[in-house]
TIDO-506689 format. One line per field, with one value per residue (C-alpha): residue number from 0; residue in three letters; x, y, z. Coordinates in Angstrom, 2 decimals, decimal comma, m for minus. Each point is the difference from the previous one (the first is absolute). Layout:
// TIDO-506689
numar	(NUM  ...);
zavex	(ALA  ...);
xx	(X  ...);
yy	(Y  ...);
zz	(Z  ...);
// end
This chain:
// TIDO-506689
numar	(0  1  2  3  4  5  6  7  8  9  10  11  12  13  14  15  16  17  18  19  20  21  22  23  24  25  26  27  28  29  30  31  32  33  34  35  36  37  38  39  40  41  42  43  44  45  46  47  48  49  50  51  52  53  54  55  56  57  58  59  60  61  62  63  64  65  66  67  68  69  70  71  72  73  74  75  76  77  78  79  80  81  82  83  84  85  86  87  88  89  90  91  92  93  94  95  96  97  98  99  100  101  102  103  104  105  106  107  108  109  110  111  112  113  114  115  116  117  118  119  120  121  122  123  124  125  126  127  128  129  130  131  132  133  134  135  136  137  138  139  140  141  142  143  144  145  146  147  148  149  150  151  152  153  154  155  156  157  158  159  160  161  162  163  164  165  166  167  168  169  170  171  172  173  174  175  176  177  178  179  180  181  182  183  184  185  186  187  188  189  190  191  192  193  194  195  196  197  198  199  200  201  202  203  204  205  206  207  208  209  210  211  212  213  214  215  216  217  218  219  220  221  222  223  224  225  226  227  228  229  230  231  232  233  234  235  236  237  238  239  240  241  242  243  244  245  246  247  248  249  250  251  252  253  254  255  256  257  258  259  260  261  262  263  264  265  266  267  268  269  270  271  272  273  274  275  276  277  278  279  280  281  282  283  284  285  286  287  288  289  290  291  292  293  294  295  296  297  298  299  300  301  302  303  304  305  306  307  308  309  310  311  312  313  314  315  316  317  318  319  320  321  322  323  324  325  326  327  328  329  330  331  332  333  334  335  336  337  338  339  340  341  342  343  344  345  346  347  348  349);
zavex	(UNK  UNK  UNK  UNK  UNK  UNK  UNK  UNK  UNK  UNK  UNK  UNK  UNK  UNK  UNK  UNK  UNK  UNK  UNK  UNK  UNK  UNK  UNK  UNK  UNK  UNK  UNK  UNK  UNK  UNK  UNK  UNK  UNK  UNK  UNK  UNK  UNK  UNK  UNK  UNK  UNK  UNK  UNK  UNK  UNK  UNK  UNK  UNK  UNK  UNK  UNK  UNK  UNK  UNK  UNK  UNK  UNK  UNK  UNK  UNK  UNK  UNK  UNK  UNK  UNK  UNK  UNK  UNK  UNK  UNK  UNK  UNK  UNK  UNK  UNK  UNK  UNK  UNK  UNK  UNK  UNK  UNK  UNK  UNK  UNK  UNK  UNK  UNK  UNK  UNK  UNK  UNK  UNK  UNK  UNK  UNK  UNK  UNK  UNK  UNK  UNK  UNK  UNK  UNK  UNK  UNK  UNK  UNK  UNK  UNK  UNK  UNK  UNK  UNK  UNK  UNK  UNK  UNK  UNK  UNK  UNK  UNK  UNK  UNK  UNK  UNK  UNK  UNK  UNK  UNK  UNK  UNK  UNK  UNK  UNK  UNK  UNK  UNK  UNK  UNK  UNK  UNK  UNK  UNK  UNK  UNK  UNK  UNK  UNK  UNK  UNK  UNK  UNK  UNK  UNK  UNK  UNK  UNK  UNK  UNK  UNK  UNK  UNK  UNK  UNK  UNK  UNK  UNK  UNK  UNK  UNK  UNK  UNK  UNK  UNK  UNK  UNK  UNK  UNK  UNK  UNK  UNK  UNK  UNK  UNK  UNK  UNK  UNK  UNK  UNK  UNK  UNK  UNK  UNK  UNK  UNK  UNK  UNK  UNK  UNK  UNK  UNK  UNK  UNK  UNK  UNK  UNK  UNK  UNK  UNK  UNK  UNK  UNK  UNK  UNK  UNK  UNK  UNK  UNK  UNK  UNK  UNK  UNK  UNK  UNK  UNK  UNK  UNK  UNK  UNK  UNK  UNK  UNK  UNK  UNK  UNK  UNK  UNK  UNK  UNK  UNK  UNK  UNK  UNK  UNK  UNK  UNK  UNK  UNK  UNK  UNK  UNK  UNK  UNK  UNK  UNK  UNK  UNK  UNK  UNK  UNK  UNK  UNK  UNK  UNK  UNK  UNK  UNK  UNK  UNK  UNK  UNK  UNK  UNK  UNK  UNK  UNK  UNK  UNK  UNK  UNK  UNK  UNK  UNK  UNK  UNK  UNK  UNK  UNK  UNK  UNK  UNK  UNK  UNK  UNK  UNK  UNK  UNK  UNK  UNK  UNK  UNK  UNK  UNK  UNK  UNK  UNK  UNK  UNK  UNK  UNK  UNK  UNK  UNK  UNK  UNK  UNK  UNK  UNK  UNK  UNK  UNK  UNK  UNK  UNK  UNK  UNK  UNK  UNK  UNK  UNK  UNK  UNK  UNK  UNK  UNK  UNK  UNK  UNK  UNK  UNK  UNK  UNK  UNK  UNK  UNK  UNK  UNK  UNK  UNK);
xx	(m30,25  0,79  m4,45  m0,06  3,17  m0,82  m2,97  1,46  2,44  m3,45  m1,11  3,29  m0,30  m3,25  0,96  2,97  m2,52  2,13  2,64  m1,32  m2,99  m1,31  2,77  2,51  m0,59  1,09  m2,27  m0,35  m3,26  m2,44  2,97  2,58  3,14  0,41  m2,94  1,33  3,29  m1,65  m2,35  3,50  1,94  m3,30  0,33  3,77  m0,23  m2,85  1,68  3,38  m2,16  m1,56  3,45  1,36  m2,87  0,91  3,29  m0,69  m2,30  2,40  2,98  m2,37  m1,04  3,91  0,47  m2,64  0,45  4,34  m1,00  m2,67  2,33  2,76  m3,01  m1,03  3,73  0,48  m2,88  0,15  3,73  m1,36  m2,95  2,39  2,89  m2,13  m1,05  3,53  m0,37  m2,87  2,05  3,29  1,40  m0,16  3,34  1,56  0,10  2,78  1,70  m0,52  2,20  1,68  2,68  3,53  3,19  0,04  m3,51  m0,72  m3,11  0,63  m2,07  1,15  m1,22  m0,98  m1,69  m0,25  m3,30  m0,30  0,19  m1,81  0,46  0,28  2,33  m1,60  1,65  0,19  2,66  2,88  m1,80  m1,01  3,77  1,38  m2,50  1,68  3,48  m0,17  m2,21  2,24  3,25  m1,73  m1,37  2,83  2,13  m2,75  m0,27  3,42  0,58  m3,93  0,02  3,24  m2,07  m2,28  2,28  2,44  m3,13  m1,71  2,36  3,64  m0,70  m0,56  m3,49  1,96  1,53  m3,42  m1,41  2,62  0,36  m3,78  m1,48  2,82  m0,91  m3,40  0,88  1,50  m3,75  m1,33  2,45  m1,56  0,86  0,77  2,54  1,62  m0,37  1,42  3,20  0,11  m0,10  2,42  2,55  m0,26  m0,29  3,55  1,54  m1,44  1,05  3,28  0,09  m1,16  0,82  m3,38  m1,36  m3,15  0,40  m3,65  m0,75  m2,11  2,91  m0,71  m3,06  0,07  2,17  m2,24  m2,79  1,45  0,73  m4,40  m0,82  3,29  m2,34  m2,75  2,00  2,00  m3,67  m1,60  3,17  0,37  m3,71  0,51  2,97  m1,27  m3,66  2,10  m0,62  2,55  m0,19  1,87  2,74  0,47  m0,11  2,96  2,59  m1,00  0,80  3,30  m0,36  1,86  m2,17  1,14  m1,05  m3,16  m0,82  0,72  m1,04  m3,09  m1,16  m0,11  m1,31  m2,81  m0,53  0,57  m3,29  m0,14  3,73  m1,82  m2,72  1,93  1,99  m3,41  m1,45  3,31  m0,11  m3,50  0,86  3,42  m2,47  m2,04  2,34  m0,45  2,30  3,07  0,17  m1,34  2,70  2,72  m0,32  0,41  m3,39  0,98  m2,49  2,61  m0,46  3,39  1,37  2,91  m0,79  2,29  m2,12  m2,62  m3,20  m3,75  m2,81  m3,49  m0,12  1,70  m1,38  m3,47  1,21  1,28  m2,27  m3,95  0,12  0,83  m2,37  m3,47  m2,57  m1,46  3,02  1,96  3,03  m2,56  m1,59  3,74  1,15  m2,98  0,20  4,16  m1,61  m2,26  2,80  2,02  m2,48  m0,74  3,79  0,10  m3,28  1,16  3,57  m2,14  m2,16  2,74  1,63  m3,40  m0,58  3,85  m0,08  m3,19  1,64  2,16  m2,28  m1,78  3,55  0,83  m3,56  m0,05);
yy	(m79,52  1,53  0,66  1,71  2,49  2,67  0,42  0,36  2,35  2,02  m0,03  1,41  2,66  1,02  0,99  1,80  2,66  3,07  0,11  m1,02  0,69  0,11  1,04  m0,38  3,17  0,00  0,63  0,37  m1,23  2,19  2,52  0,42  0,07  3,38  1,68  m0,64  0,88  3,50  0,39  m0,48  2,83  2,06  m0,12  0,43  3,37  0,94  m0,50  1,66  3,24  0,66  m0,22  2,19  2,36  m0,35  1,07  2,79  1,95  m0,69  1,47  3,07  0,29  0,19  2,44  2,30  m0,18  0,85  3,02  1,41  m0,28  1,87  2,69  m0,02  0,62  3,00  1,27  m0,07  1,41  3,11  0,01  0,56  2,07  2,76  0,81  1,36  2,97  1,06  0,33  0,72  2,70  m1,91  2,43  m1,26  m3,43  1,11  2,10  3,11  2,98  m0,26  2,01  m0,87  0,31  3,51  0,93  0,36  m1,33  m3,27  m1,84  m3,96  m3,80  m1,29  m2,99  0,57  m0,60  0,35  3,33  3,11  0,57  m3,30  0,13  m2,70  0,14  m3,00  0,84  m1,40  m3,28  m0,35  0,98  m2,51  m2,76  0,08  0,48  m3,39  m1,04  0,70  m1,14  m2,77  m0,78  0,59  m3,11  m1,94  0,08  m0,66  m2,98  m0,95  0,38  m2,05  m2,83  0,44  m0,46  m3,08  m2,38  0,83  m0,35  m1,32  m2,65  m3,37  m1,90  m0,80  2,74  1,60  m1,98  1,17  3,82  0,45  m1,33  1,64  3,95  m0,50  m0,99  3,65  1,16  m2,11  1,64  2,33  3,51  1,14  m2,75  1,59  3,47  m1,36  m1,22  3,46  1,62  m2,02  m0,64  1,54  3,54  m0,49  m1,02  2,57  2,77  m1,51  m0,39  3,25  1,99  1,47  2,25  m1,96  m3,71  m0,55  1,77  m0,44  m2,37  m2,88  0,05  m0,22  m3,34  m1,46  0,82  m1,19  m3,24  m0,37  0,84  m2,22  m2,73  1,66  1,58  m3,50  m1,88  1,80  1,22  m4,30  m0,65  2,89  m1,10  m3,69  0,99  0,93  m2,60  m2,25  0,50  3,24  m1,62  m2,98  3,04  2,12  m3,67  m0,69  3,71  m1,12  1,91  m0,25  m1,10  3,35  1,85  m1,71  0,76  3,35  1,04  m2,71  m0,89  3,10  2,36  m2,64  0,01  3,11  1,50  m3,18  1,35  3,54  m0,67  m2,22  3,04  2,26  m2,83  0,02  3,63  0,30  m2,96  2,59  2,85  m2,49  m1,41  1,44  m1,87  m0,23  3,89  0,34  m1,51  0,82  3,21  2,21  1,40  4,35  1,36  2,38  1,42  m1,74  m0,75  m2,35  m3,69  m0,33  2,23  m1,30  0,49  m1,13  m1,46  m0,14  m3,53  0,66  3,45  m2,24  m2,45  1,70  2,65  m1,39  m1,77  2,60  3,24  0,87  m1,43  3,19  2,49  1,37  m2,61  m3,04  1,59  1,03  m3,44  m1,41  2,74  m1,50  m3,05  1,09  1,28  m3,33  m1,92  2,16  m0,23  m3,53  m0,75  1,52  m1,35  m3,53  1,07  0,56  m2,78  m1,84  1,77  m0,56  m4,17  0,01  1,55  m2,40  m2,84  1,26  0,20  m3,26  m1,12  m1,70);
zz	(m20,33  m3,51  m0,07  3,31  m0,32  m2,38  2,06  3,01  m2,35  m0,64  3,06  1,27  m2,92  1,36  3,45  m1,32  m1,10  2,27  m2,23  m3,84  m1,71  m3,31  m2,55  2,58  1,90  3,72  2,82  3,46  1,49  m2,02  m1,43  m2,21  1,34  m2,28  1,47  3,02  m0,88  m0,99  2,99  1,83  m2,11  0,28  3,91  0,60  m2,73  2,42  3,12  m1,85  m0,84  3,63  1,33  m2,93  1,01  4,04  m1,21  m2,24  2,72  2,80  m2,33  m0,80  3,22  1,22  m2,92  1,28  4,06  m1,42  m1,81  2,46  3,13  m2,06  m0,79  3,55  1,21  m2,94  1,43  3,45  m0,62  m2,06  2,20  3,50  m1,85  m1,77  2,90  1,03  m3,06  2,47  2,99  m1,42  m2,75  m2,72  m0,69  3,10  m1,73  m1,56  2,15  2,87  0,68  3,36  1,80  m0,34  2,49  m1,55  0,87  m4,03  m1,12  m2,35  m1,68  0,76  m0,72  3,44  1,11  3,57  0,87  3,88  2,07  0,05  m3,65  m1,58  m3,50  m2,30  m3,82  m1,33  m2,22  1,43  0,73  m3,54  m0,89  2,98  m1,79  m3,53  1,46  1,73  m2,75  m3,40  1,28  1,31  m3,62  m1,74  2,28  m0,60  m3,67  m0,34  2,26  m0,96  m3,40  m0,18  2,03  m2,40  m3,38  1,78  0,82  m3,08  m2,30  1,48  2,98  m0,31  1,12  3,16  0,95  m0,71  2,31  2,74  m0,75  m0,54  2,90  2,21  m1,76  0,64  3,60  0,36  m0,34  2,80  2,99  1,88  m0,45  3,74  m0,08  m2,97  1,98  2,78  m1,84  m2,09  3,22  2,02  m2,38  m3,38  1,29  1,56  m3,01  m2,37  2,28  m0,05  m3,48  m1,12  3,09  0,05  2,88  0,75  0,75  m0,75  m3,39  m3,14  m1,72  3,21  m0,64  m3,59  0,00  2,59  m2,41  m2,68  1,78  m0,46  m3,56  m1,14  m0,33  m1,75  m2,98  m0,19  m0,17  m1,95  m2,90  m0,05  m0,69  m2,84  m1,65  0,06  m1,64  m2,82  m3,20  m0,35  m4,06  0,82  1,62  m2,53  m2,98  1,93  0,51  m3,98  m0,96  1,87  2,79  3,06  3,74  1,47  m3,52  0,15  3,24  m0,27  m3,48  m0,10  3,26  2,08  m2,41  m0,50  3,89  0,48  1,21  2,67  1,14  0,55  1,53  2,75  0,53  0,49  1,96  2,40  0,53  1,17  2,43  0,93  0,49  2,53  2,12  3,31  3,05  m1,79  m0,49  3,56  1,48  m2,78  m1,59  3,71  m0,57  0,02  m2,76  m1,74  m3,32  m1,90  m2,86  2,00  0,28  2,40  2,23  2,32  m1,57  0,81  m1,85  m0,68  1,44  3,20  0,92  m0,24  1,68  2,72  0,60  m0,59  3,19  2,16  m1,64  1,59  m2,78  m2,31  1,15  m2,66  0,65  m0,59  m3,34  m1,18  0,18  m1,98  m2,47  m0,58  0,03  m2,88  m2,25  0,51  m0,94  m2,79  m0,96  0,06  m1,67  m2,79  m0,17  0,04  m2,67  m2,39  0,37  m0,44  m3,42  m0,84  0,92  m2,07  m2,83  0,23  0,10  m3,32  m1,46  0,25  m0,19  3,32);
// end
């Protein structure tokens, strides 16, 4: 028995070949378990490349078909409302002289398209677009802005979790429901309130609206102030400042260009709205200075007009050509506030 077991011990040690070999290097069959262990890392860093690739091209692809559809549309828009400087005065853009109760000849801001002579200055839409627009902004900011500064900076992870969510959910209701509500019971109460001669008027409208880019400045002011380093903060509370003097004297004036461009951002989403001034603002395109007076806008005289015009006329190349200069308007608002949030991305080297 003692003879026969160390060869069996051998023997045993022979057919273990898979796993030792000389020097006590593993193997697997006719590999090392490294090699394969390689040939495996080798294929997965394969596999992880083509899908990085699949990735890349679909993301440029995206990026492409995004910024030729907005060419196409800034195209098509100039394309349709240059046409209207061939059919109309480009003067009469502005305004035409017309007769007034007293037979003397005026020269007035009319958008009144239809008729024999159709009137077609877009002045007191553009001027009916910023006064819904500004007051609109100005709420906004305020109420917004504050959003902005108590989530970032004041409310607890919980109540965070509450308030957040249920801002953001002010975004997501749809706008003729707002319009309807501006329209049905706001009005009343303004023209109670202020005792103004138009129950619709450029003030509804500008709550309602205001109601929409809440969210947005709020969003947007909160990811600002939070981007801010935290080494700022810690520096302010060991200088012995105060929460409210650090906030104030720290972390806004380190966010600030964030704060801005939300502001920016909600304006050109004021100057876009279209059925809450529709159904809020009464519509009358009058050349005013009143926000209390009914006004109309770019949006709704689009809106409510380009279904109804003969394509080509005058009307239908008029409408694209306010088209044109909104989109103009708000392309640029959204470029600056591009160039200010990446300012402020290379100032706090984000």
């Amino acid at each position: 028995m003692n003879v026969n077991l160390p060869s069996s011990n051998l023997k045993i040690s022979n057919t273990s070949n898979n796993t030792l070999t000389k020097g006590g290097v593993k193997r697997f069959g006719d590999k090392r378990i490294s090699d394969i262990l390689v040939e495996s890392r080798k294929t997965n860093i394969h596999k992880q490349r083509i899908q990085e690739f699949i990735v890349e091209k679909l993301l440029f692809v995206g990026g492409v078909t995004a910024i030729v559809a907005i060419a196409l549309i800034f195209i098509f828009l100039f394309k349709e409302g240059i046409k209207a400087f061939f059919l109309i005065k480009p003067i009469e853009f502005i305004g035409t002289h017309i007769l007034d109760f007293d037979d003397n000849r005026v020269f007035a801001c009319i958008w009144q398209p239809v008729g024999e002579s159709g009137k077609y200055s877009i002045i007191p839409l553009i001027i009916g677009s910023f006064l819904v627009a500004l007051p609109a902004t100005v709420i906004s900011t305020i109420l917004g802005v504050g959003s902005g500064i108590y989530l970032a900076e004041i409310a607890s992870v919980k109540i965070r979790e509450i308030v957040k969510p249920a801002i953001e959910l002010l975004a997501g209701i749809p706008t003729v429901v707002i319009g309807f509500l501006c329209l049905t019971i706001l009005a009343t109460y303004v023209q109670n309130a202020f005792q103004t001669t138009f129950r619709l008027n450029a003030f509804v409208g500008a709550i309602g609206v205001s109601l929409v880019i809440i969210p947005v400045i709020a969003s947007i002011t909160d990811d600002a102030l939070r981007a801010v380093p935290s080494e700022l903060r810690e520096a302010s509370y060991g200088l012995g400042a105060t929460r409210w003097e650090t906030i104030w004297k720290v972390v806004i004036p380190a966010g600030i260009s964030g704060v801005m461009a939300s502001i920016i951002l909600g304006m050109g989403r004021a100057l876009g709205e279209t059925m809450i001034v529709i159904m809020a603002t009464g519509n009358a395109a009058l050349v005013t200075g009143n926000i209390f007076s009914s006004v109309r806008t770019m949006t709704a005289t689009i809106a409510a007009e380009l279904g109804a015009v003969p394509q080509g006329g005058s009307q239908y190349c008029a409408l694209f050509l306010i088209g044109s200069i909104l989109f103009f308007i708000t392309f640029i608002l959204n470029l600056i506030a591009e160039m200010i949030i990446s300012r402020m991305r290379k100032k706090l080297r984000l």
